[in-house]
N, C-alpha and C positions, 0 to 999 in steps of 0.2 A: 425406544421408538426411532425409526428413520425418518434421514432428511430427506423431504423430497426435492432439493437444492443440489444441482450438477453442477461441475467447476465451469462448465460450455456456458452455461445460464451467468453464472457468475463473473465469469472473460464478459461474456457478451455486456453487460451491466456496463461492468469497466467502460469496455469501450463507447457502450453509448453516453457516456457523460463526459469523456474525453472528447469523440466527435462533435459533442454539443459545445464544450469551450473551443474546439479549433474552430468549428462555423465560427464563431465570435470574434476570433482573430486573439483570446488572451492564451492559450496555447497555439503555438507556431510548432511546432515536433513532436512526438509520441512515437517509442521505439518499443510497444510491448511486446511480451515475448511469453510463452507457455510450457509447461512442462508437465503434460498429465501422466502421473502413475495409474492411476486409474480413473474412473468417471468421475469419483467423487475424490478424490488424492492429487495431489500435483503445486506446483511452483508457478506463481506469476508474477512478474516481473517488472519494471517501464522505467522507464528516463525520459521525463514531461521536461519540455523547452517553453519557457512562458515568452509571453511580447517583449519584457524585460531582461531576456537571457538570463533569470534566473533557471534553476533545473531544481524538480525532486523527482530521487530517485528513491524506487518503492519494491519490495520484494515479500511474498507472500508465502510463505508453505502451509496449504490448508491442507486439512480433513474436514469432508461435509459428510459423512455417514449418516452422524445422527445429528448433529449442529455445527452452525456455520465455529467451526473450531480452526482459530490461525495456532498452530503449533510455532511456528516462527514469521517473527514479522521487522521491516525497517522501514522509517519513512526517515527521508534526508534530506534537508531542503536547503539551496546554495544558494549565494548572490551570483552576480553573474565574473565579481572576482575571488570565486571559491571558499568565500567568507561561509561558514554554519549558521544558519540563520535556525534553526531547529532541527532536533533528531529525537525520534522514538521509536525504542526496539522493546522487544524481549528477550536478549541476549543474555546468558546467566553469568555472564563474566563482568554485568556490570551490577552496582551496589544499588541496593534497594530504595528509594524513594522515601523520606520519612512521612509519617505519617501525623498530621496535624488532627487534635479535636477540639472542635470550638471556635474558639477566638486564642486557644493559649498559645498561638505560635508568633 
């Protein structure tokens, strides 16, 4: 079954919840950027600047055909002295995540 979900719709999303923290003043910058392969294919992008001069940096490569499918994805999130405060990808060069059941970890 197809998605009825366009990358346009999906930017668009993006941005409206970005322009809802700049109104706020807790984002101060937004540098997104787009790359559609096609309607539903394509790369998006951003380098968010908070009040704090922290930054994440966030990058996307969907496929929406048939579901919202991130084929590749980063979220990177800095202090403002380039300190890692968090990172989450799907990159296959890193080691797999163990996995806990229960309480036995």
């Amino acid at each position: 079954m197809k998605s009825n979900i366009f990358l346009k719709d999906y930017l668009s999303d993006i941005i409206n919840v970005v322009n809802e923290y700049f109104q706020t003043g807790f984002i101060v910058l937004s540098e997104i950027t787009s790359d559609f392969r096609t309607e539903k294919i394509g790369f998006i992008k951003d380098k968010i600047t908070f009040i704090d001069e922290s930054i994440l940096f966030f990058r996307e490569y969907l496929d929406l055909r048939y579901s919202i499918d991130k084929k590749s994805y980063s979220f990177h999130y800095q202090d403002v002295n380039t300190n890692l405060l968090f990172r989450y990808d799907n990159a296959l060069h890193k080691p797999a995540l163990l996995e806990f059941v229960g309480r036995g970890w």
